[in-house]
CHARMM-style PDB file with segment names, atoms N, HN, CA, C and O in Angstrom:
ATOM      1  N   UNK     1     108.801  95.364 116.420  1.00  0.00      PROA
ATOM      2  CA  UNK     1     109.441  96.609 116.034  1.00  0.00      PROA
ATOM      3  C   UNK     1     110.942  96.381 115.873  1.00  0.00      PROA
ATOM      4  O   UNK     1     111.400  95.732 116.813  1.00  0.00      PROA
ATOM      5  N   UNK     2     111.787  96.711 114.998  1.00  0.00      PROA
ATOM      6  HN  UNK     2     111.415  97.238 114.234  1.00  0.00      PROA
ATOM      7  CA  UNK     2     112.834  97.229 114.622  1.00  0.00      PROA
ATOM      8  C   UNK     2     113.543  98.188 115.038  1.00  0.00      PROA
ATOM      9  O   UNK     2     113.024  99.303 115.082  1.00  0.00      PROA
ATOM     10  N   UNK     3     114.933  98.007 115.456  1.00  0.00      PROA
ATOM     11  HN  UNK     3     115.356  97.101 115.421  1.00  0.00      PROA
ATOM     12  CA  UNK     3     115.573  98.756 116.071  1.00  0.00      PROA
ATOM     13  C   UNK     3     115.366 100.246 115.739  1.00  0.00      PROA
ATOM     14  O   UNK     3     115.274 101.159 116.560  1.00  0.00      PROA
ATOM     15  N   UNK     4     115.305 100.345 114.290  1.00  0.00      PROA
ATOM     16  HN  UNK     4     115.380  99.604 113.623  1.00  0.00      PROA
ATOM     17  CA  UNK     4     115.144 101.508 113.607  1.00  0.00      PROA
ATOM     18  C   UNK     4     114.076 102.243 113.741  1.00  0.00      PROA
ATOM     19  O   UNK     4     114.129 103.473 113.749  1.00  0.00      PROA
ATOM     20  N   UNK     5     113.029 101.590 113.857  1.00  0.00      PROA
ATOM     21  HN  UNK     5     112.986 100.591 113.850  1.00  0.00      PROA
ATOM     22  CA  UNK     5     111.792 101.754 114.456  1.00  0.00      PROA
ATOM     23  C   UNK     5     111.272 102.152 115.564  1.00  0.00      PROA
ATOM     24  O   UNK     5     110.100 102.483 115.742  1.00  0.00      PROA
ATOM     25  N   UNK     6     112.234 102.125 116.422  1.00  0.00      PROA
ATOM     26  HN  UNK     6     113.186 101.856 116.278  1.00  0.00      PROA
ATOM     27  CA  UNK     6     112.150 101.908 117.944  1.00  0.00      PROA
ATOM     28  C   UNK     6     112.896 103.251 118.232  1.00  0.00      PROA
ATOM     29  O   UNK     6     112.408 103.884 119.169  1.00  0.00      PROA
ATOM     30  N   UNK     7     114.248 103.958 117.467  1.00  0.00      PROA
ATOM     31  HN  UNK     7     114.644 103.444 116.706  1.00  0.00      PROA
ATOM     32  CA  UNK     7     114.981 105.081 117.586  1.00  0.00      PROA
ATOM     33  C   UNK     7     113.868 105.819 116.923  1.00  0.00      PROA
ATOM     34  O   UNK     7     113.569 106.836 117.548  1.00  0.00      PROA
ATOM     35  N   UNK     8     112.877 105.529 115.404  1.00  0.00      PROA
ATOM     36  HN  UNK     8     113.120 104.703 114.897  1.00  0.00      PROA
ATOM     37  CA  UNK     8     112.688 107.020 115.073  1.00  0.00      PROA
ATOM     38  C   UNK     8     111.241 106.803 115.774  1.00  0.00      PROA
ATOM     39  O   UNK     8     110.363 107.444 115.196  1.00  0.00      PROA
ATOM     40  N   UNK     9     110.831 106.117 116.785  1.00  0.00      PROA
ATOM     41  HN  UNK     9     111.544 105.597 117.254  1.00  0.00      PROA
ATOM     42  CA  UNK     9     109.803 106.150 117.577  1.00  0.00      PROA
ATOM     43  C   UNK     9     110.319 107.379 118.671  1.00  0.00      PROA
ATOM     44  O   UNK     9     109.735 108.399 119.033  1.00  0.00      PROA
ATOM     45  N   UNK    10     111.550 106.880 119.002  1.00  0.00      PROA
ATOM     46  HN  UNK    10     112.025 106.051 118.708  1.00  0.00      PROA
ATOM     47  CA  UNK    10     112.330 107.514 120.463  1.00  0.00      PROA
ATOM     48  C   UNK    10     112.119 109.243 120.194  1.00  0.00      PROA
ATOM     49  O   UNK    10     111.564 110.112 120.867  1.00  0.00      PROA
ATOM     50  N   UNK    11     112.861 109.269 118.847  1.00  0.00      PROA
ATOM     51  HN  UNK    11     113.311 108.563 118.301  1.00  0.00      PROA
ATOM     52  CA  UNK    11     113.393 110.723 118.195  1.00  0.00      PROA
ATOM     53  C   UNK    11     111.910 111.579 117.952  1.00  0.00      PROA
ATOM     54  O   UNK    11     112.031 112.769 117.662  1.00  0.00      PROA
ATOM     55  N   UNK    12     110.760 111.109 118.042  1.00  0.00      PROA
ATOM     56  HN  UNK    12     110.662 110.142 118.277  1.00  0.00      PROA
ATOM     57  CA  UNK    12     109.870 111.437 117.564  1.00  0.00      PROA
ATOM     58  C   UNK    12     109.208 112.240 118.591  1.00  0.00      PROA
ATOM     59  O   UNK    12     108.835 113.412 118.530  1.00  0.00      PROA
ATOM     60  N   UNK    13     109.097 111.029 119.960  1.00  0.00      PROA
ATOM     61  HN  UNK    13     109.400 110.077 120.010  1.00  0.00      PROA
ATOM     62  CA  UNK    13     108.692 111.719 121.495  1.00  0.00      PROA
ATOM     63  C   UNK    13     109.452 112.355 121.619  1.00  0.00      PROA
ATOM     64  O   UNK    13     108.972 113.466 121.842  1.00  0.00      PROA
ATOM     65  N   UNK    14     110.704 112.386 121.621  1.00  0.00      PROA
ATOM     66  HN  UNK    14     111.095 111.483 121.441  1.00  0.00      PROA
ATOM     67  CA  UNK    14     111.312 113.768 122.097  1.00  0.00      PROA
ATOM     68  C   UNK    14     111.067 115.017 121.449  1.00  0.00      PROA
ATOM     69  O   UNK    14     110.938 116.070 122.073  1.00  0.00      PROA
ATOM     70  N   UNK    15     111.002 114.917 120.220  1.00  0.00      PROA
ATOM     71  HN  UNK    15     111.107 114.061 119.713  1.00  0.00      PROA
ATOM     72  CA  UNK    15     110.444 116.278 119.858  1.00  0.00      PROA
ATOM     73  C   UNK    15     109.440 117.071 120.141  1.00  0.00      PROA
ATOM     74  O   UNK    15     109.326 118.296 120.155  1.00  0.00      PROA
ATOM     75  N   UNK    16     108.440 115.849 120.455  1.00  0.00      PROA
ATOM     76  HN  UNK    16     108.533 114.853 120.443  1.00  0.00      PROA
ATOM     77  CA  UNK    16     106.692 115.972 120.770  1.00  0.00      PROA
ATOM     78  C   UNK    16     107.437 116.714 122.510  1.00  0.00      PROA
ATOM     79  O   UNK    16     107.226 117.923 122.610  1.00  0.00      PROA
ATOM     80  N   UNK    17     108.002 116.248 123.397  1.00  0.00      PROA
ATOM     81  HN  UNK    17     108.174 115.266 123.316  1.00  0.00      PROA
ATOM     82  CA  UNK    17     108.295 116.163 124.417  1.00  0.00      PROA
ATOM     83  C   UNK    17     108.675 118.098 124.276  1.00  0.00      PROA
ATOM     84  O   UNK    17     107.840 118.948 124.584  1.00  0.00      PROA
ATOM     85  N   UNK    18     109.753 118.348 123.879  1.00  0.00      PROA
ATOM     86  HN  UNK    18     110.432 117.658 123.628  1.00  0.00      PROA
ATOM     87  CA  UNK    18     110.427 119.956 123.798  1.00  0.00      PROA
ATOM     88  C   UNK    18     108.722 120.588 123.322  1.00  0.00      PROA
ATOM     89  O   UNK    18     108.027 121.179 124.148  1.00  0.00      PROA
ATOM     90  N   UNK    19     108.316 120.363 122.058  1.00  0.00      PROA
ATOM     91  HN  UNK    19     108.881 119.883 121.387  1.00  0.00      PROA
ATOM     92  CA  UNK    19     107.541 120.911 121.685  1.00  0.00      PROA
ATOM     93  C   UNK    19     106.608 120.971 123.395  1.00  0.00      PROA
ATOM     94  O   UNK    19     106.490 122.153 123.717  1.00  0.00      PROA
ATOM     95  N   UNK    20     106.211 120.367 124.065  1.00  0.00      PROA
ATOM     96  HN  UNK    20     106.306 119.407 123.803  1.00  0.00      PROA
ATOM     97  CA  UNK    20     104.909 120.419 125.053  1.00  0.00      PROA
ATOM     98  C   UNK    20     106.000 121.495 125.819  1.00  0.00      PROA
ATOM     99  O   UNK    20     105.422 122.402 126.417  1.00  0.00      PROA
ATOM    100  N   UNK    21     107.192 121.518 125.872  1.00  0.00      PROA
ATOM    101  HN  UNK    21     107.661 120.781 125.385  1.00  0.00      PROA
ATOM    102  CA  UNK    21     107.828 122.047 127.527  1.00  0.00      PROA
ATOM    103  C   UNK    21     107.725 123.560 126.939  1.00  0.00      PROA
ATOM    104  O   UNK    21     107.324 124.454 127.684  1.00  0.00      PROA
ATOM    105  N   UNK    22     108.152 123.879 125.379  1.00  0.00      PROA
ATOM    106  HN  UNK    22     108.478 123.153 124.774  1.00  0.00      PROA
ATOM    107  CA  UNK    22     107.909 125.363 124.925  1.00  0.00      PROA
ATOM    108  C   UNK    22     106.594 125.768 125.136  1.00  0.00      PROA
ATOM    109  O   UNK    22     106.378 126.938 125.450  1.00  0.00      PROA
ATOM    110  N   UNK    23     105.697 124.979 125.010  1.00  0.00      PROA
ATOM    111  HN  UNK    23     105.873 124.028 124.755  1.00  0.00      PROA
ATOM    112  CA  UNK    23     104.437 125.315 125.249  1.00  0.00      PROA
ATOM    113  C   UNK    23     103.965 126.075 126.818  1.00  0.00      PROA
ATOM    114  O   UNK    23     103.253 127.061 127.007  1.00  0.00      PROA
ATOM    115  N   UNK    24     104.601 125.275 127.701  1.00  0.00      PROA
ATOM    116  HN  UNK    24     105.180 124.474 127.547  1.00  0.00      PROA
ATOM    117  CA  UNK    24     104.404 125.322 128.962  1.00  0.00      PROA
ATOM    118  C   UNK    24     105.268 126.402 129.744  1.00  0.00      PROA
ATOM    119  O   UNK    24     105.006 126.859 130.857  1.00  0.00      PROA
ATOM    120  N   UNK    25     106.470 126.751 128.846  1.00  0.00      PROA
ATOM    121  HN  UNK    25     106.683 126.379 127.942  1.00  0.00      PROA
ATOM    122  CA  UNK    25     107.062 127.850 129.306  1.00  0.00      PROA
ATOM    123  C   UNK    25     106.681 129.289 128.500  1.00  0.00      PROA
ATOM    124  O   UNK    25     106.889 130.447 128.862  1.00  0.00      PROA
ATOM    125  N   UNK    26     106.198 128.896 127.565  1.00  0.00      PROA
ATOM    126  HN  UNK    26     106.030 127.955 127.271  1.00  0.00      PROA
ATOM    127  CA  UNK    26     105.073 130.110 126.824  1.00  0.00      PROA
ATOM    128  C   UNK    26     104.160 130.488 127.911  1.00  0.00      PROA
ATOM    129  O   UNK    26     104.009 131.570 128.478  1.00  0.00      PROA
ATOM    130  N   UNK    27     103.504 129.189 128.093  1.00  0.00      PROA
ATOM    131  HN  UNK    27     103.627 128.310 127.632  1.00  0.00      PROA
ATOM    132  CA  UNK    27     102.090 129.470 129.180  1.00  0.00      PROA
ATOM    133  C   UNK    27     102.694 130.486 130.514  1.00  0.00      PROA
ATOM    134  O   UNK    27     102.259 131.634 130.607  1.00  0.00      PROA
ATOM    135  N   UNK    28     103.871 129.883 131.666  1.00  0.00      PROA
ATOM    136  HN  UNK    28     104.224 128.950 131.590  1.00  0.00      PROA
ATOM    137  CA  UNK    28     104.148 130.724 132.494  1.00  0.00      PROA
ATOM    138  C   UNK    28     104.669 131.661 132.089  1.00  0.00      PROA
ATOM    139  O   UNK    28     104.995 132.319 133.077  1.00  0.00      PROA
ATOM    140  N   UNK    29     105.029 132.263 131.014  1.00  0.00      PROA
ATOM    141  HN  UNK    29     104.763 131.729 130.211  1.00  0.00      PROA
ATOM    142  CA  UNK    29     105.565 133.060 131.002  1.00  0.00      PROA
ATOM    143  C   UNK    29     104.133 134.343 130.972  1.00  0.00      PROA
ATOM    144  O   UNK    29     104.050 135.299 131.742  1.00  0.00      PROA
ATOM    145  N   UNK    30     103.194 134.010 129.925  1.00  0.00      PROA
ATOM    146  HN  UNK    30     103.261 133.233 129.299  1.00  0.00      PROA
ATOM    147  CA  UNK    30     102.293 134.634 130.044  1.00  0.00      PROA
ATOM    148  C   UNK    30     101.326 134.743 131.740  1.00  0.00      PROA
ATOM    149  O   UNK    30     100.776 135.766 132.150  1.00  0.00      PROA
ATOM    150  N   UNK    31     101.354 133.664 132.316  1.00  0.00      PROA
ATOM    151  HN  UNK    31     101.800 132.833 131.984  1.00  0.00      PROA
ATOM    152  CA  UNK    31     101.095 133.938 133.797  1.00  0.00      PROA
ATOM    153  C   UNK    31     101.893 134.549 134.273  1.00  0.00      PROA
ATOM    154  O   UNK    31     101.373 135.195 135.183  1.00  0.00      PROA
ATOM    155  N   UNK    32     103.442 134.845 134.160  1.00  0.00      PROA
ATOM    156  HN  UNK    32     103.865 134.321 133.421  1.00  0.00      PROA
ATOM    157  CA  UNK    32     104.107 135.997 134.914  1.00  0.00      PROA
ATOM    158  C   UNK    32     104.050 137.135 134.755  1.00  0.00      PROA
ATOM    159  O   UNK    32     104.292 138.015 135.581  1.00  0.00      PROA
ATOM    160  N   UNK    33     103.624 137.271 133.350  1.00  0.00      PROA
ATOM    161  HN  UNK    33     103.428 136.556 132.679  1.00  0.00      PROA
ATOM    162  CA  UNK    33     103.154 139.035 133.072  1.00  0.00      PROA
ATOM    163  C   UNK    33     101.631 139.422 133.825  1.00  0.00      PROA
ATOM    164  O   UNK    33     101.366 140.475 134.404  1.00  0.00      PROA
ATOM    165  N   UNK    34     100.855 138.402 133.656  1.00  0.00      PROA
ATOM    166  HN  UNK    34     101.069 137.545 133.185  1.00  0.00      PROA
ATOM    167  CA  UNK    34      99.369 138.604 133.851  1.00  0.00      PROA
ATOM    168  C   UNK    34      99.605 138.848 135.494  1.00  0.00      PROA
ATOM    169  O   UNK    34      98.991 139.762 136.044  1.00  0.00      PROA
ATOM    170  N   UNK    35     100.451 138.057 136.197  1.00  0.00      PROA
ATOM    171  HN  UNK    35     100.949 137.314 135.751  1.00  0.00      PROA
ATOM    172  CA  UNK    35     100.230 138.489 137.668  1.00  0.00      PROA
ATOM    173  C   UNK    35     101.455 139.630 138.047  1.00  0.00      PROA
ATOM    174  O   UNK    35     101.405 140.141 139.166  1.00  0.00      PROA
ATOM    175  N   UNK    36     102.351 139.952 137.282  1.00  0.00      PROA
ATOM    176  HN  UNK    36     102.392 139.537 136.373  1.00  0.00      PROA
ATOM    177  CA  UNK    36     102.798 141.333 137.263  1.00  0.00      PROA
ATOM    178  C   UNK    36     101.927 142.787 137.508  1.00  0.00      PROA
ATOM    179  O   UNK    36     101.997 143.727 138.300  1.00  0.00      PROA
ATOM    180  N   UNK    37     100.895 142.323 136.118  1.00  0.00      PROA
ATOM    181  HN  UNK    37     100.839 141.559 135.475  1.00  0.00      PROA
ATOM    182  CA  UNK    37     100.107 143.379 135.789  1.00  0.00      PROA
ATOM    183  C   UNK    37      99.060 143.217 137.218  1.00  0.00      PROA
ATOM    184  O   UNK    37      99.244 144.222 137.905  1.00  0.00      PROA
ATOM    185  N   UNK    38      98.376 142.596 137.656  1.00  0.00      PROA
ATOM    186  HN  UNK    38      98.227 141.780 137.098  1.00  0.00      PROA
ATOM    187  CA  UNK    38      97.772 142.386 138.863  1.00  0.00      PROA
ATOM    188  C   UNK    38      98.565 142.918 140.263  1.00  0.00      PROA
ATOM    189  O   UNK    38      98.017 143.702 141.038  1.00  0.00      PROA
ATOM    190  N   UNK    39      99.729 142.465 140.451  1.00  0.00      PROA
ATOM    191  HN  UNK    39     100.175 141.828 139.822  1.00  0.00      PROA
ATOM    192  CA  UNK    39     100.947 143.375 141.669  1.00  0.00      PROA
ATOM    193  C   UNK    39     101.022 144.326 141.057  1.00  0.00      PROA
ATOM    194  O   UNK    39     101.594 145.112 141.812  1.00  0.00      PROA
ATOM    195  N   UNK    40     100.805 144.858 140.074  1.00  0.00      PROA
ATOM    196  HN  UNK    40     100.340 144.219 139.461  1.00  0.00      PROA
ATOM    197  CA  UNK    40     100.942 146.721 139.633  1.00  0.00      PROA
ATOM    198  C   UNK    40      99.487 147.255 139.922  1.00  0.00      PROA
ATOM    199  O   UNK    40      99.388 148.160 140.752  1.00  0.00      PROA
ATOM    200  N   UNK    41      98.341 146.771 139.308  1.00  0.00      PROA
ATOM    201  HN  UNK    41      98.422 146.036 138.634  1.00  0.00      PROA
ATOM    202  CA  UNK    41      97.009 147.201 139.755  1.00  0.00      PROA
ATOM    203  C   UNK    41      96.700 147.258 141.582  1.00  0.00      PROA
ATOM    204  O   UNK    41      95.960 147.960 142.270  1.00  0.00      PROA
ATOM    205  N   UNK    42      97.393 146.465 141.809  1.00  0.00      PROA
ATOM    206  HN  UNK    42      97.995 145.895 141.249  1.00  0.00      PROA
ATOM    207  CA  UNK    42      97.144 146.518 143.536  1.00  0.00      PROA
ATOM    208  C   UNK    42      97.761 147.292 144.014  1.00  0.00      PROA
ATOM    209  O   UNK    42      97.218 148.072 144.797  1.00  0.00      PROA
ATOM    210  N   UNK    43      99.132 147.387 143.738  1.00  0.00      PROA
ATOM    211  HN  UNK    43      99.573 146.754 143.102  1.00  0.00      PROA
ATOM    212  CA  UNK    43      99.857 148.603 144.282  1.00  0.00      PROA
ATOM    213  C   UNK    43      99.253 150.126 144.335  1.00  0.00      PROA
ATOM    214  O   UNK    43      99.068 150.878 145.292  1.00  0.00      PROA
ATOM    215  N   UNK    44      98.996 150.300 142.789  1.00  0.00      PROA
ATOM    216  HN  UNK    44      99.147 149.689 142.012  1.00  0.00      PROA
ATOM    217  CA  UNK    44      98.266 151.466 142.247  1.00  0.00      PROA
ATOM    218  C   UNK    44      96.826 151.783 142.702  1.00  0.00      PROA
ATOM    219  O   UNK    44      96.328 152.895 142.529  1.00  0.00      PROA
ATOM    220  N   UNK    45      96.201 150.789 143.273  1.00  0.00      PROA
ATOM    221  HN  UNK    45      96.605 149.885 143.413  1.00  0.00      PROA
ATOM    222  CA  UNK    45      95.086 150.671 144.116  1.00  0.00      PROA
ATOM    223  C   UNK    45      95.652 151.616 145.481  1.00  0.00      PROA
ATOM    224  O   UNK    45      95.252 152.718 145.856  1.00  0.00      PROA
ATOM    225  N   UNK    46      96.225 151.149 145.787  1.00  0.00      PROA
ATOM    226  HN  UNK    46      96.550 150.254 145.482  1.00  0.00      PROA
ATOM    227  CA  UNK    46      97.082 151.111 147.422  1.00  0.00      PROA
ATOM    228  C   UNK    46      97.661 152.299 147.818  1.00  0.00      PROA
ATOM    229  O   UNK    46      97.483 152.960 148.842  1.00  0.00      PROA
ATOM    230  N   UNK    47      98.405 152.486 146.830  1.00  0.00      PROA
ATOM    231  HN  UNK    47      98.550 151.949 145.999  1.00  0.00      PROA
ATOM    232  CA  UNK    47      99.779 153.587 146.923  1.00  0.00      PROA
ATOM    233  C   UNK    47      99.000 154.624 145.422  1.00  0.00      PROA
ATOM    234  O   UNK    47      99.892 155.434 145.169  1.00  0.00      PROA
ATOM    235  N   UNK    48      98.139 154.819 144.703  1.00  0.00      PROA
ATOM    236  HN  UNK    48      97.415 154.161 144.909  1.00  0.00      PROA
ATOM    237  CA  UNK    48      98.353 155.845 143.889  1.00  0.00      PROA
ATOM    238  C   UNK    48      99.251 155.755 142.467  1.00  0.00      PROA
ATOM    239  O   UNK    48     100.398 155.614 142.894  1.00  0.00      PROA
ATOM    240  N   UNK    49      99.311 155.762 141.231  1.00  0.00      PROA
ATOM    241  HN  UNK    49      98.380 155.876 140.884  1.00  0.00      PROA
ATOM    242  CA  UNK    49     100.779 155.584 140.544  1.00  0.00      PROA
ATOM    243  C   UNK    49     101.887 156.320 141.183  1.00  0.00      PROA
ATOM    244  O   UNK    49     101.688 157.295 141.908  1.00  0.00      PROA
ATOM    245  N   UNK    50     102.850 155.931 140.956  1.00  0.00      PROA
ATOM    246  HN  UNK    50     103.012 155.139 140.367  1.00  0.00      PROA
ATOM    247  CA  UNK    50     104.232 157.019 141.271  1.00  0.00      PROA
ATOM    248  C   UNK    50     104.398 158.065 140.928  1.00  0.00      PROA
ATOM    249  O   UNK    50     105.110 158.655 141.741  1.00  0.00      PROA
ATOM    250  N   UNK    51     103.952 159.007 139.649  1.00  0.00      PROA
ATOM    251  HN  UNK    51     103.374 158.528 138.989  1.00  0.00      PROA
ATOM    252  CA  UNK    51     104.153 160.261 139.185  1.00  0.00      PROA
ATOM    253  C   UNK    51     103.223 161.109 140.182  1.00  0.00      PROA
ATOM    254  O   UNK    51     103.396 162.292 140.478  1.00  0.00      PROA
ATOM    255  N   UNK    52     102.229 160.285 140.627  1.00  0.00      PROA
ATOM    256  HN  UNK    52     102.088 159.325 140.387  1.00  0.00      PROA
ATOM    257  CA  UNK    52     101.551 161.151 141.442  1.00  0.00      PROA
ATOM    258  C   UNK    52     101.967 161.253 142.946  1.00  0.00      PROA
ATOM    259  O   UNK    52     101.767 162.293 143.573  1.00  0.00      PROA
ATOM    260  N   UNK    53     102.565 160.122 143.530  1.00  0.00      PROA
ATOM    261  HN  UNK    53     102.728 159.277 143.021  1.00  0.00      PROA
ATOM    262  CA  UNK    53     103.037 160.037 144.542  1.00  0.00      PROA
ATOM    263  C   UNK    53     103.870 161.117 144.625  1.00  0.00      PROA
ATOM    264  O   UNK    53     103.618 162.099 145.323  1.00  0.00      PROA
ATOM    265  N   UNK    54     104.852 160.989 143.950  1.00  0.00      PROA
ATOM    266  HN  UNK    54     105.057 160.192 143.383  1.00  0.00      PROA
ATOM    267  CA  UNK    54     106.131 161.963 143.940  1.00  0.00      PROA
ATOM    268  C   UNK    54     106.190 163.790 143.610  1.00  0.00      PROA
ATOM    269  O   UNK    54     106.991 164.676 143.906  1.00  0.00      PROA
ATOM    270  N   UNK    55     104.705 163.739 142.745  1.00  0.00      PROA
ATOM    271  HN  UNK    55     104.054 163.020 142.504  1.00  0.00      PROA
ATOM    272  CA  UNK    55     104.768 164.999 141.970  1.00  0.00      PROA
ATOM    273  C   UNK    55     103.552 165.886 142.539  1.00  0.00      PROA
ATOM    274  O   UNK    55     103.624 167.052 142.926  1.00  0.00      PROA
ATOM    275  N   UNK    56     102.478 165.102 142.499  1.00  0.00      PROA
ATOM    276  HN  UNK    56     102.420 164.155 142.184  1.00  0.00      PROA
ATOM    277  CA  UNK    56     101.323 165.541 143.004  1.00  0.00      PROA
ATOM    278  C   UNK    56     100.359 165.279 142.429  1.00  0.00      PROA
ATOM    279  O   UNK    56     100.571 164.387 141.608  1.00  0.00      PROA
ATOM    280  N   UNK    57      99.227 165.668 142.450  1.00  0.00      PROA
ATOM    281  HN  UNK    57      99.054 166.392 143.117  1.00  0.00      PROA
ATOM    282  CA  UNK    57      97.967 165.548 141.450  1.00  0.00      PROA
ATOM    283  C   UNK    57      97.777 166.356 140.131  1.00  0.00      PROA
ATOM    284  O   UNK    57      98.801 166.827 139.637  1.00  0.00      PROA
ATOM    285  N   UNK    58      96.950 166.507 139.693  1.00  0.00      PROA
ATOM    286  HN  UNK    58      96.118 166.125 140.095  1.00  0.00      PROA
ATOM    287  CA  UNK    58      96.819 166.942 138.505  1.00  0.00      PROA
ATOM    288  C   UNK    58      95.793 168.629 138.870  1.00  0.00      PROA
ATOM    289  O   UNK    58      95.286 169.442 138.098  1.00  0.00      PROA
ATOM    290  N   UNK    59      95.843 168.576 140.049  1.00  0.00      PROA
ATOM    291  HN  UNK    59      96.255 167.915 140.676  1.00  0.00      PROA
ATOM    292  CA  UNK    59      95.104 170.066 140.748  1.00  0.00      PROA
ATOM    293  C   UNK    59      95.986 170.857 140.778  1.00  0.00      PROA
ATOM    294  O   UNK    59      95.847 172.075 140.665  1.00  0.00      PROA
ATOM    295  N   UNK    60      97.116 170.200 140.950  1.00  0.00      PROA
ATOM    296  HN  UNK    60      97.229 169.211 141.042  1.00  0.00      PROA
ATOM    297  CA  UNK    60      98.183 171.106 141.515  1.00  0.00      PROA
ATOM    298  C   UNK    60      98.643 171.155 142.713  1.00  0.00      PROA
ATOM    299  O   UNK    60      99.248 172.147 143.119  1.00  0.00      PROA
ATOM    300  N   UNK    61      98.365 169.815 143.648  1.00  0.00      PROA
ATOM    301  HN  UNK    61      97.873 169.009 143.318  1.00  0.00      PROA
ATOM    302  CA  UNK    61      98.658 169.602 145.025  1.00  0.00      PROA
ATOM    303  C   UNK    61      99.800 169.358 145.418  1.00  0.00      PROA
ATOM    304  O   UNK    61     100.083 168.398 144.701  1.00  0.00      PROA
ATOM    305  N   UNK    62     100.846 169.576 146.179  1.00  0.00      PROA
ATOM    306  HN  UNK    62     100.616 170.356 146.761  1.00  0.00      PROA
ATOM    307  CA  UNK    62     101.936 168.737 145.829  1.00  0.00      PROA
ATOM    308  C   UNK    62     101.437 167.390 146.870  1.00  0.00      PROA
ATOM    309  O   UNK    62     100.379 167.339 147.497  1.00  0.00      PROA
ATOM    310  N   UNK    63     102.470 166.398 146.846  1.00  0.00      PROA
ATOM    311  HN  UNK    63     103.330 166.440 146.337  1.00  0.00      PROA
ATOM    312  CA  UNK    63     102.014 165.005 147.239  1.00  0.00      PROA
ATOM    313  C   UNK    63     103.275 164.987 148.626  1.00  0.00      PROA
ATOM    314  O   UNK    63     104.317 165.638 148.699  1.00  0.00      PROA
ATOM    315  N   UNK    64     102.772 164.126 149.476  1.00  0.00      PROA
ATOM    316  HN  UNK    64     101.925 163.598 149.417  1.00  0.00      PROA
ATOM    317  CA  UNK    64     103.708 164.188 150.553  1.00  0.00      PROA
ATOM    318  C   UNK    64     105.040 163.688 150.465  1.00  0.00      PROA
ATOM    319  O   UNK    64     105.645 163.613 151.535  1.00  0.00      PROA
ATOM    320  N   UNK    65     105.852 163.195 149.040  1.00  0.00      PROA
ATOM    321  HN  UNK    65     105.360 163.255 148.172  1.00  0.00      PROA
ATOM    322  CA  UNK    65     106.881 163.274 148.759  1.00  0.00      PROA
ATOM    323  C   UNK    65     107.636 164.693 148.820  1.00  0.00      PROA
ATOM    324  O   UNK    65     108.652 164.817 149.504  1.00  0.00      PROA
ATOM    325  N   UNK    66     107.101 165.750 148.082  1.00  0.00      PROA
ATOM    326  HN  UNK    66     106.276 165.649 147.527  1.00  0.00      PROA
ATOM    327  CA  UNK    66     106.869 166.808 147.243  1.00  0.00      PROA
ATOM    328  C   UNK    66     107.475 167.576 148.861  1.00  0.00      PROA
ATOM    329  O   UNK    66     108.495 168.195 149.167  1.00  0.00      PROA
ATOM    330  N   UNK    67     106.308 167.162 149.568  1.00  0.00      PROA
ATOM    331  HN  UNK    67     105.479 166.659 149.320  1.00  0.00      PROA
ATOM    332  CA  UNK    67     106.332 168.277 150.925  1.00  0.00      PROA
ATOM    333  C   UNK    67     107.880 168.087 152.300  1.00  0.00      PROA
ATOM    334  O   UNK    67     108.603 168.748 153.046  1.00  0.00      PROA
ATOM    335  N   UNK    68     107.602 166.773 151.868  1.00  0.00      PROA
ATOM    336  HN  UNK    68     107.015 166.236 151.263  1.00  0.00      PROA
ATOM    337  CA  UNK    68     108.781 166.154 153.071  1.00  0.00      PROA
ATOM    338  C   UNK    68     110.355 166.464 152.174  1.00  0.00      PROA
ATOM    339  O   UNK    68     111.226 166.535 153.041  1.00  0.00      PROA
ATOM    340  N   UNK    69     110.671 166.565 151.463  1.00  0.00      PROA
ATOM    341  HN  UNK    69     109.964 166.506 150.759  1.00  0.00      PROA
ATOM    342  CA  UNK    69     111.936 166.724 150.453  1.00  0.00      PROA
ATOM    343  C   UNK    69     112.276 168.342 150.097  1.00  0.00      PROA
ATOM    344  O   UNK    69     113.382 168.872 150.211  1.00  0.00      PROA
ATOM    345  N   UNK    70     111.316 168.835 149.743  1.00  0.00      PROA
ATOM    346  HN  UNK    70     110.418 168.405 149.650  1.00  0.00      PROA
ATOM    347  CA  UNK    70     111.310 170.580 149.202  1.00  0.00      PROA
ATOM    348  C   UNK    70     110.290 171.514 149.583  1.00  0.00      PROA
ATOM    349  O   UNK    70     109.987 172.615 149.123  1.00  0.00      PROA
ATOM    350  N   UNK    71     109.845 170.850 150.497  1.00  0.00      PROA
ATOM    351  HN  UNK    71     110.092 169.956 150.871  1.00  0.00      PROA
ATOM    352  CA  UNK    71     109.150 172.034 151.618  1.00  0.00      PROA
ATOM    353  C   UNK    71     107.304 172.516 150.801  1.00  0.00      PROA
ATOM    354  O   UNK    71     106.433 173.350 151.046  1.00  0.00      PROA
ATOM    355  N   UNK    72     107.460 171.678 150.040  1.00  0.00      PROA
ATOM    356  HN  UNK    72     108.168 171.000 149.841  1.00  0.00      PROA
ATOM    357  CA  UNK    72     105.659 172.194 149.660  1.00  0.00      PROA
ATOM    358  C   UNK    72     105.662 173.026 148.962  1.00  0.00      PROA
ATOM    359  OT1 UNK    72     104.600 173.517 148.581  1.00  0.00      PROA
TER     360      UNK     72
END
């Protein structure tokens, strides 16, 4: 191989190289939303959404935010 050969060998992996790391920060990035959305489903499991926490139900209850702040 030739020096020249040997740089546009070099220049070549590196591109291949960025190209795999965008890939891989694509990938976590999509695992950080996916386990976002999972710590929001658990919460909302747990705790209720927030509009309801704060406001009440959709009966017309108020919620123990509602009661402890403005008296029910």
């Amino acid at each position: 191989m030739t020096r020249v050969e040997i740089n546009a060998e070099l220049t070549k992996l590196r591109f291949e190289r960025e190209k795999a790391q965008r890939e891989v920060d694509n990938i976590q990035a999509c695992m950080n939303a996916l386990m976002q959305k999972r710590n929001d489903l658990d919460f909302q499991l747990k705790h209720g959404d927030l509009f309801t926490a704060m406001f009440g139900d959709e009966r017309g209850e108020d919620s123990a935010f509602m009661d402890d702040n403005f008296g029910g």
